[in-house]
C-alpha positions in Angstrom: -26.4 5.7 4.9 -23.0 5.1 3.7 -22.1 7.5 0.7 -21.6 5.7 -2.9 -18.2 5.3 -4.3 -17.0 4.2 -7.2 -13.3 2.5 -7.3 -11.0 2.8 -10.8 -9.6 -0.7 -11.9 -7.1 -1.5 -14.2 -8.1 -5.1 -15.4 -5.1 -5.2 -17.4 -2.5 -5.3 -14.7 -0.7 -8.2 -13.1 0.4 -11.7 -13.8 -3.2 -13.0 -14.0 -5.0 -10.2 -14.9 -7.7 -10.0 -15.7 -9.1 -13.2 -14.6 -7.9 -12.2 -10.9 -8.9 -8.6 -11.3 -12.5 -9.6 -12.2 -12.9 -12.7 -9.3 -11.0 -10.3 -6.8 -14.1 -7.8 -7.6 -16.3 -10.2 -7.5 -15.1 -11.7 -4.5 -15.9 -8.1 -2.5 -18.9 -6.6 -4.0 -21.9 -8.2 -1.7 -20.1 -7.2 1.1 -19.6 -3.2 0.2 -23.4 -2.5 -1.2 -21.9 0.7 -1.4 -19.4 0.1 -4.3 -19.3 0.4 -7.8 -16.2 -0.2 -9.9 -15.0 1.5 -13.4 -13.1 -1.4 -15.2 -10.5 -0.5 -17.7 -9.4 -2.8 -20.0 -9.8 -5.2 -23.4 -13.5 -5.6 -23.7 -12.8 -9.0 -25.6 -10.7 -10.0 -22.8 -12.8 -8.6 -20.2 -16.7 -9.3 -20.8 -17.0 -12.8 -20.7 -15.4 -13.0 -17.2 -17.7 -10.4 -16.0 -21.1 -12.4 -17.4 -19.6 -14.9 -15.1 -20.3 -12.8 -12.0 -24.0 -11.1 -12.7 -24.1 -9.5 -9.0 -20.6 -8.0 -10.1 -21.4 -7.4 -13.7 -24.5 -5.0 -12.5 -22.3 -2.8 -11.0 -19.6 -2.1 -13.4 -18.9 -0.4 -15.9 -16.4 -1.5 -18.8 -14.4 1.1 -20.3 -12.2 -0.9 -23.5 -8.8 -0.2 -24.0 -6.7 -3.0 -25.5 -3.7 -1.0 -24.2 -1.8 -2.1 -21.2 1.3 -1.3 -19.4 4.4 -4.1 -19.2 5.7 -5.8 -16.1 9.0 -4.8 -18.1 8.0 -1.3 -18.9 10.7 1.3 -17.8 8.2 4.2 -15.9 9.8 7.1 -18.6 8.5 4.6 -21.2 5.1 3.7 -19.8 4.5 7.6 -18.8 5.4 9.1 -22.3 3.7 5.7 -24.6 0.8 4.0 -21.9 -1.5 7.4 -22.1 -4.3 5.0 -23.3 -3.0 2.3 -21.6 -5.6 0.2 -18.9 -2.9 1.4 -15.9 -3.4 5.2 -17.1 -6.7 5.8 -17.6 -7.5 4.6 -14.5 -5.6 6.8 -12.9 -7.6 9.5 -15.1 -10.8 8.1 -13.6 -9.6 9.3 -10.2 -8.0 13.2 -11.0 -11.1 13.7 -13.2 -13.8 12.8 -9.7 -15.0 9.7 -11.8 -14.0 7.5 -9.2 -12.6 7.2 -5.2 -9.6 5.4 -5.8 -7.4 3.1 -8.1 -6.0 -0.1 -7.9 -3.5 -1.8 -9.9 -1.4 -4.6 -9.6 0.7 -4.0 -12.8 4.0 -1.9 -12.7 5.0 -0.5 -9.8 7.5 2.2 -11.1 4.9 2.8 -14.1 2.2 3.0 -11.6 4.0 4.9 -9.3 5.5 7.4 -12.5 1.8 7.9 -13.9 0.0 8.6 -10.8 2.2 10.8 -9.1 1.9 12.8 -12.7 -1.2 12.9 -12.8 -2.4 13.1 -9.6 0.4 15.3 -8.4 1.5 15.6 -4.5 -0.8 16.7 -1.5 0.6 20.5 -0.3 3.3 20.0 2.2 4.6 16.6 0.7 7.7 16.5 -0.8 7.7 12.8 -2.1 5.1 10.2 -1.9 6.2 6.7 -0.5 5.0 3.3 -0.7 3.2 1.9 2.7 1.8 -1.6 3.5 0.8 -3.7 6.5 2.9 -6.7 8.2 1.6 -8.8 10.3 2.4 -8.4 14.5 1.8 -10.6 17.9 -1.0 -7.9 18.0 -2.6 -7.4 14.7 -1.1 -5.5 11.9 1.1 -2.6 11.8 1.6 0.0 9.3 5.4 0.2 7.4 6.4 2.9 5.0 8.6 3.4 2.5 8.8 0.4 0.9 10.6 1.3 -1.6 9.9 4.6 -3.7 12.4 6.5 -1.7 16.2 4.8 -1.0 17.2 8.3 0.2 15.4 10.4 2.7 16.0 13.6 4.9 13.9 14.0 8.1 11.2 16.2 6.9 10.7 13.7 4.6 10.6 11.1 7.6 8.1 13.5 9.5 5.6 13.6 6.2 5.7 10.1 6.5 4.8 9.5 10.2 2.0 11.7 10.1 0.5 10.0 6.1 1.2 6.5 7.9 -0.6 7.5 10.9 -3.3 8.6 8.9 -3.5 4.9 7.2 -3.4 3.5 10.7 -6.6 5.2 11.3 -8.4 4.5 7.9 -7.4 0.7 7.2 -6.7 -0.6 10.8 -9.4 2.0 13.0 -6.6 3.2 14.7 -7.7 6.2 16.6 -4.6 7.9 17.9 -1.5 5.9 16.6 1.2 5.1 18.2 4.0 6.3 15.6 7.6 4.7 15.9 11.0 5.5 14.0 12.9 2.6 13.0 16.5 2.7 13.8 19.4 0.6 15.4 18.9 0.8 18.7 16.6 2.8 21.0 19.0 5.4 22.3 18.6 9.0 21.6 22.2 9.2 20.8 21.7 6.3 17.8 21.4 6.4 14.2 22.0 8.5 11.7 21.7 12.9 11.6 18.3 12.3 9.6 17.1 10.1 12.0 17.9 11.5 15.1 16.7 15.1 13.4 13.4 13.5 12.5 12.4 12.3 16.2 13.4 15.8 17.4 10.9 17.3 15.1 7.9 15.1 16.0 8.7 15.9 19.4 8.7 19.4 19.2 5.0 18.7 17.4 2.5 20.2 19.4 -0.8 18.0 20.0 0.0 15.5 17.1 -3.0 13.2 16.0 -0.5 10.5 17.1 1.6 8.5 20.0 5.6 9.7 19.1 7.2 6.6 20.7 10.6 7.4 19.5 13.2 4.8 18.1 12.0 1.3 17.3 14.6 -2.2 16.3 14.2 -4.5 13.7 12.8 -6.9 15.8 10.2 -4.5 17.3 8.6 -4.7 13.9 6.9 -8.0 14.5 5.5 -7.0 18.6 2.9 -4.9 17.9 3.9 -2.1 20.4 3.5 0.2 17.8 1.0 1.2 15.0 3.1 3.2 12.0 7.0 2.6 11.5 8.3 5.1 9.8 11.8 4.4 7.5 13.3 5.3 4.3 13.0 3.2 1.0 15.8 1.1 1.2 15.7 0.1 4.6 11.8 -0.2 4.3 12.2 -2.4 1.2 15.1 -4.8 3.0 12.8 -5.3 5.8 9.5 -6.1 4.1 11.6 -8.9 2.1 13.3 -10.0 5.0 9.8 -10.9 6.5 8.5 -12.3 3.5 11.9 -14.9 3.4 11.3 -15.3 6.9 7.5 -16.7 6.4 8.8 -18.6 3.4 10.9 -20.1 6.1 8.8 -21.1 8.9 6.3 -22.4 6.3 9.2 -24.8 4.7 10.6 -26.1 8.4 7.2 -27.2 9.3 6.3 -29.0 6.1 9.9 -31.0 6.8 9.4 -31.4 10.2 6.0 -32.8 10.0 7.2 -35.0 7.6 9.4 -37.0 9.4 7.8 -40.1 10.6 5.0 -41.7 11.1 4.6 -40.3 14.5 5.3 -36.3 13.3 2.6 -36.8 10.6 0.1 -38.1 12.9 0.7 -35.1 15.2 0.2 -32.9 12.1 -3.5 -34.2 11.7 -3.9 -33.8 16.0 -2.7 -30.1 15.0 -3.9 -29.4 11.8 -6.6 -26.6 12.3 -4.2 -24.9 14.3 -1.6 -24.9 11.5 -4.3 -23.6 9.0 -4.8 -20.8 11.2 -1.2 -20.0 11.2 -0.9 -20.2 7.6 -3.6 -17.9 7.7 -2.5 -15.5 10.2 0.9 -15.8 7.7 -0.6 -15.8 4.0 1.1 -12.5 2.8 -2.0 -12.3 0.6 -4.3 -11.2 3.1 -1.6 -8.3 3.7 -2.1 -7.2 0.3 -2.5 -3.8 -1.1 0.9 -1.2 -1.0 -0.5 2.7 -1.1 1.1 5.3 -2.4 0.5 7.7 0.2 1.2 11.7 -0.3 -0.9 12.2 -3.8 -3.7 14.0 -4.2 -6.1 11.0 -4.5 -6.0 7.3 -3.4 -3.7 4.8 -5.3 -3.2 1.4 -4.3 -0.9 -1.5 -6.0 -1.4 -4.8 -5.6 1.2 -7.5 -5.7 1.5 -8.3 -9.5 1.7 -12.2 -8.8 -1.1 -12.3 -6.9 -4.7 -14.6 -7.1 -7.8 -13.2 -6.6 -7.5 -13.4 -2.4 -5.0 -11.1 -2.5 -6.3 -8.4 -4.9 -9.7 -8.6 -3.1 -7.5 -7.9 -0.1 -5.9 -5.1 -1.5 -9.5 -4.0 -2.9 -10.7 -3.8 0.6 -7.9 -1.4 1.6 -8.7 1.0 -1.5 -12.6 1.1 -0.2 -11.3 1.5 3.5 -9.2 4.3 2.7 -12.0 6.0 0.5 -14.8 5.7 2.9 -12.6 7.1 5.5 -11.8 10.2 3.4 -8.3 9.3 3.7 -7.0 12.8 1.8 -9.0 14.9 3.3 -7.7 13.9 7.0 -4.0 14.2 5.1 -5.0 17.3 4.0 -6.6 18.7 7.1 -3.3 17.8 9.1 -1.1 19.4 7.0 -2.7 22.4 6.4 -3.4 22.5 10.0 -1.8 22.2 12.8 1.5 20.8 10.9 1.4 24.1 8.3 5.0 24.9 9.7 8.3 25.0 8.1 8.2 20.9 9.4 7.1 20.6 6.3 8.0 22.8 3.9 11.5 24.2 2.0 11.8 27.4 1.1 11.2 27.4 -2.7 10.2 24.0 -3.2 6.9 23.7 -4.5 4.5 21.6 -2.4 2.9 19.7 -6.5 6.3 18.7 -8.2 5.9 16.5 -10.7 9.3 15.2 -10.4 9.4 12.1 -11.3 10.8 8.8 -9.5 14.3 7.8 -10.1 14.7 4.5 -12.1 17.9 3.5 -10.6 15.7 3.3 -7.2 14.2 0.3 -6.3 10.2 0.5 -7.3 9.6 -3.2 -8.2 9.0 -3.4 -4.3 5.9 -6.1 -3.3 3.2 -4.8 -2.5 2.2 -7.4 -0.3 
């Protein structure tokens, strides 16, 4: 029988909250028996969506706040003013062992600010990053950072491969990932010192979890040939748009092309349940749900201008990672086999509660 967990929301967050927070819910809950969610949020605002939903409504539980963080909130701001806030106490749910994870999809940089506060870093993890999932020829592959960190060293690289790995296993059943470094071009002899110093340390890693291809391109992102790709913020953050613009694209070509005549139009009904399962296969909704991988619980952040397709999405990926005991397999790696100096300056402490840069980039999508 599959343990019970409970799953922290912030019904405040996002463009449509909390109308999409409470269908999103809704939308999961008779397919995870399992589940129980702790709602935070205006009890006015909040109720008479949930009578809506009586299968849902049974198994929640309301907590009122009629505080809530900003989109515009700086994350200094939100973390010294939102400690009652919707975002926060959420968070709260999760350090106190009220609930699994958390999922938001308000702030990013608050989000990201607040948890990392309160939930603190894993031991052997310097800086948490942001990870998501892009669509391949083959599935879905794993891509972190997205954003929380522009600059990065190659332990910081190496903590990456082996959280992302970890996320290959819990959301995509990935056994033993194949882990790949993204750079500009495949040669040893390419790429920057951090880099090329990050692929010699997970090859010196004895009997890794995970497949250490080596370098991966740009356009090895889309193939599939590998599970986790491992980069730093900005880079991550530039890539995940590009492919976003790039969908945007493809989507706005084939509206024009099929709109051409009579005869293109008539081919688009001949083709059309092919086309809805590429704008399936494409929606960036069902790619929802960024995690902030390297705390010491489960965060996730949904994409703030999302419906409730996406945050159910995103929900899904907060239950994956919970029933899979996501931080305890982080955990056990890097107190395991990885508890080397791979991981570790001397005199750095493994919680710092430093927090993120605001010049950095953390309005990242999630999605």
């Amino acid at each position: 029988m599959t343990a019970a967990l409970n799953i922290a929301l912030d019904a405040m967050g996002g463009d449509h909250a909390p109308d999409m927070v409470v269908k999103g819910a809704a939308a999961v809950v008779s397919r995870f028996p399992n589940v129980k969610f702790i709602m935070f949020g205006d009890a006015g605002e909040v109720e008479p969506l949930l009578r809506r939903y009586p299968a849902l409504q049974d198994r929640c539980e309301l907590r009122h706040t009629a505080e809530r963080v900003l989109s515009d909130d700086k994350p200094s701001q939100a973390l010294r003013r939102g400690r009652n806030s919707s975002m926060r106490l959420a968070i709260d749910a999760v350090a106190n062992h009220e609930a699994q994870a958390v999922l938001s999809a308000g702030n990013t940089g608050a989000l990201m600010a607040m948890a990392k506060f309160v939930l603190r870093t894993l031991p052997g993890i310097e800086r948490p990053a942001i990870a998501s999932f892009l669509p391949t020829m083959k599935g879905e592959t794993v891509v972190l950072d997205l954003g929380a960190n522009v600059e990065c060293d190659a332990r910081n690289l190496v903590q990456f491969a082996v959280m992302g790995a970890n996320l290959a296993h819990s959301a995509l059943g990935r056994h033993r990932p194949r882990v790949g470094l993204l750079n500009v071009g495949v040669e040893e002899l390419k790429g920057h010192d951090e880099v090329r110093s990050a692929a010699d340390l997970l090859r010196a890693v004895e009997n890794p979890p995970f497949e250490f291809v080596g370098f991966v391109e740009g356009d090895d992102i889309t193939k599939g040939e590998v599970d986790v790709i491992v980069t730093d913020g900005f880079t991550g953050n530039i890539a995940l748009k590009t492919a976003e613009g790039t969908a945007k694209l493809m989507a706005s070509l084939l509206r024009s092309a099929f709109q051409r005549s009579i005869f293109t139009k008539l081919g688009y009904l001949l083709a059309s349940s092919g086309l809805r399962m590429l704008r399936d296969r494409m929606d960036p909704r069902f790619y929802n749900g960024g995690v902030l991988l390297g705390l010491n619980g489960i965060a996730v952040k949904s994409h703030g201008g999302t419906d409730e397709v996406g945050f159910a999405a995103a929900l899904e990926v907060a239950i994956d990672m919970a029933q899979d005991r996501l931080i305890d397999r982080i955990k056990a790696d890097f107190s395991g086999a990885f508890a080397s100096s791979l991981f570790a300056r001397p005199g750095v402490a493994a919680n710092t509660s430093e927090l993120p840069q605001e010049s950095q980039d953390l309005s990242v999508r999630a999605s």
